[in-house]
C-alpha positions as CSV (number, residue, x, y, z in Angstrom):
1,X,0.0,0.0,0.0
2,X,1.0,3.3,-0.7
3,X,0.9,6.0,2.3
4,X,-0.4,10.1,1.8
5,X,0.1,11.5,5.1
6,X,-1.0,15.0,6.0
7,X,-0.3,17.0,8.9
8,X,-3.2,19.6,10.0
9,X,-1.0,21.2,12.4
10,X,1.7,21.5,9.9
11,X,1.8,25.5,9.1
12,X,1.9,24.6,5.3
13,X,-1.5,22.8,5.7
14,X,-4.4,23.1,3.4
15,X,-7.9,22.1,4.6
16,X,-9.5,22.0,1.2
17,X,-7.0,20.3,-0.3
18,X,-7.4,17.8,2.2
19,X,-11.0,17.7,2.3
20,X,-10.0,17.2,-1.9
21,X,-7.8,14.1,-1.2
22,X,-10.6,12.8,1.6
23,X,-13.6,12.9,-0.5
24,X,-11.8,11.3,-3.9
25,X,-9.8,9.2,-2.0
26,X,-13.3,7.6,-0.2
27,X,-15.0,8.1,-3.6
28,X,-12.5,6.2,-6.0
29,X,-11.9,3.8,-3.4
30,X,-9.2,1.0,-3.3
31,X,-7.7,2.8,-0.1
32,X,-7.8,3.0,3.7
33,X,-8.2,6.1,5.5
34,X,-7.1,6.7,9.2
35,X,-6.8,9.7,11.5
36,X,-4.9,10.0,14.2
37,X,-5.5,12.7,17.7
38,X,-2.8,14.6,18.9
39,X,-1.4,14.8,22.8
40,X,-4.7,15.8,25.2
41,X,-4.8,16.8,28.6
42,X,-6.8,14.0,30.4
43,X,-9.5,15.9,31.2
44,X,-10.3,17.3,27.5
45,X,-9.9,14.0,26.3
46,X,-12.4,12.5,28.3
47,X,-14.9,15.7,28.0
48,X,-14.3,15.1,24.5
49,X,-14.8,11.3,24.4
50,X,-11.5,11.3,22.6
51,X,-8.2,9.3,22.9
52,X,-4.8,11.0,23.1
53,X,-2.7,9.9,20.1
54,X,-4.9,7.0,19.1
55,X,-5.8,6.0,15.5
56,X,-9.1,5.8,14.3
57,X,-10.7,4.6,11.1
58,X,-12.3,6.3,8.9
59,X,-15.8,4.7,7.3
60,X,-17.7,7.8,5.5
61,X,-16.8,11.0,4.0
62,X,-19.5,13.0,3.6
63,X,-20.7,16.9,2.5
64,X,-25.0,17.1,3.5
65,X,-26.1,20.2,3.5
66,X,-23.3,21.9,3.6
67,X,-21.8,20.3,6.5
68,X,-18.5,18.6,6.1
69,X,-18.8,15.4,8.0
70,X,-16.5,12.3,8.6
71,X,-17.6,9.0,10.1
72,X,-15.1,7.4,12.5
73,X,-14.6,4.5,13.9
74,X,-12.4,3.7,16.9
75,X,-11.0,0.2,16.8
76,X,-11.8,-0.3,20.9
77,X,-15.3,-0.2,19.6
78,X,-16.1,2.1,22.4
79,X,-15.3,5.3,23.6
80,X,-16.9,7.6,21.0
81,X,-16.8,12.3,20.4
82,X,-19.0,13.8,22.2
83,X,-18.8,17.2,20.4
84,X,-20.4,18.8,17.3
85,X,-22.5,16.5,15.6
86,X,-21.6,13.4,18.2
87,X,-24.9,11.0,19.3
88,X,-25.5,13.2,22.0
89,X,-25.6,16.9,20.0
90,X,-29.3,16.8,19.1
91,X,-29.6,20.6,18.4
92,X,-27.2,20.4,15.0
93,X,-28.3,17.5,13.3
94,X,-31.4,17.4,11.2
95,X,-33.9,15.1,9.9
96,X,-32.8,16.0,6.6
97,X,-29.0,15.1,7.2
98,X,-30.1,11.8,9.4
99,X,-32.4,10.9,6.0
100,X,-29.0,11.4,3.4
101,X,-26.5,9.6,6.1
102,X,-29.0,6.6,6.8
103,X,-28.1,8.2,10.0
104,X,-30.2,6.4,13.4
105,X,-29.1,9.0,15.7
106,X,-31.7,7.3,18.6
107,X,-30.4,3.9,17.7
108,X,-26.9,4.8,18.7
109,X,-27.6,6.2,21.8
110,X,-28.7,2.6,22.9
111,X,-25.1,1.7,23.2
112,X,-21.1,2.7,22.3
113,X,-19.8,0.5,19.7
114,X,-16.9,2.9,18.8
115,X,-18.4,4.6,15.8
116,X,-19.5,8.4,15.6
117,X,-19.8,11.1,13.4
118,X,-17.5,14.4,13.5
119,X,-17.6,17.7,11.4
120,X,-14.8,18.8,9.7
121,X,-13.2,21.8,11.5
122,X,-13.4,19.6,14.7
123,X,-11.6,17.5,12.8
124,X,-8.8,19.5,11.8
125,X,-8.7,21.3,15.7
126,X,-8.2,17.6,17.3
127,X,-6.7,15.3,14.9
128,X,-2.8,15.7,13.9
129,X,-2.7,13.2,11.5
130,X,-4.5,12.0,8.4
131,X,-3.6,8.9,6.4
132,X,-4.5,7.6,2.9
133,X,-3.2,4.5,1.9
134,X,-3.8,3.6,-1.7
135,X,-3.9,0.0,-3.3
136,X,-0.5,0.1,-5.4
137,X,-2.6,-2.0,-7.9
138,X,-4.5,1.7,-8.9
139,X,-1.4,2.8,-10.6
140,X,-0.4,1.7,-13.6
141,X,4.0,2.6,-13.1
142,X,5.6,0.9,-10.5
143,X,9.1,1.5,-9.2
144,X,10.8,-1.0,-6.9
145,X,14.5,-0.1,-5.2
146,X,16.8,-2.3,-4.1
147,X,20.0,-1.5,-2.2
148,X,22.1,-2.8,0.7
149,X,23.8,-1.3,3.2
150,X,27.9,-1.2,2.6
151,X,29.9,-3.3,4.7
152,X,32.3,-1.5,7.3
153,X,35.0,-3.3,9.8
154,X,33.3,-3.1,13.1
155,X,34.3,-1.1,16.1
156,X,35.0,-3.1,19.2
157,X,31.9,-2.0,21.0
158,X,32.3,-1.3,24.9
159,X,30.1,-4.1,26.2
160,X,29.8,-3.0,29.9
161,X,28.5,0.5,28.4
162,X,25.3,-1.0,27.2
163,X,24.3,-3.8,30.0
């Protein structure tokens, strides 16, 4: 697999073109997406419903009504956001956007199973890293590199140093 990596707190980072890569990326498919949170203070992480530096899968990339959404999943299968457009935020989602998202906001309240919904900014304020890897079979050039590493004489290593 072939890895894209982007770094949101990187200061050359570009939001669209991300949100670009994301939506083809999920579109075309033939990849795997992940996301991965940045270092939290305990108490935001768990106001947040968030992990500090964990990975998460992504399932859905989706734009309804205007709203830039992501579904993820964390592989625990529990622990799940509790911010903008979480289970529990009944005042931003609506009917409409639960109808295009095949979205049963009700049915997950009934129990955590790791999965949730998050807008995009939200994204991009708690997640450092984003992650496309592409099937190599997509492209139709492949390059493979071979080397080795040159053989030196080796040092006579101090032993005691290292026990």
């Amino acid at each position: 697999w072939i890895p894209e990596q982007f770094r949101t707190d990187d200061s050359e980072f570009k939001p669209a073109r991300l949100w670009e890569r994301l939506t083809s990326a999920t579109n075309y498919g033939d990849c795997l997406v992940t996301v991965a949170t940045g270092d939290l203070p305990e108490v935001e992480a768990e106001q947040l419903g968030l992990v500090p530096t964990h990975a998460y899968a992504v399932l859905q990339v989706r734009e309804v009504e205007g709203i830039k959404l992501l579904q993820l999943k964390n592989p625990w299968a529990r622990v799940r956001w509790r911010g903008a457009f979480s289970v529990y935020d009944t005042k931003r989602w609506t009917a409409g956007m639960r109808k295009a998202l095949n979205y049963d906001q009700m049915g997950a309240m009934q129990s955590d199973n790791g999965i949730f919904w998050i807008d995009y900014g939200s994204l991009l304020k708690y997640y450092h890293g984003v992650y496309i890897n592409w099937n190599p079979q997509l492209f139709r050039h492949h390059t493979a590199t071979h080397g080795q590493w040159p053989a030196r004489a080796a040092k006579i290593a101090n032993d005691v140093a290292s026990l």
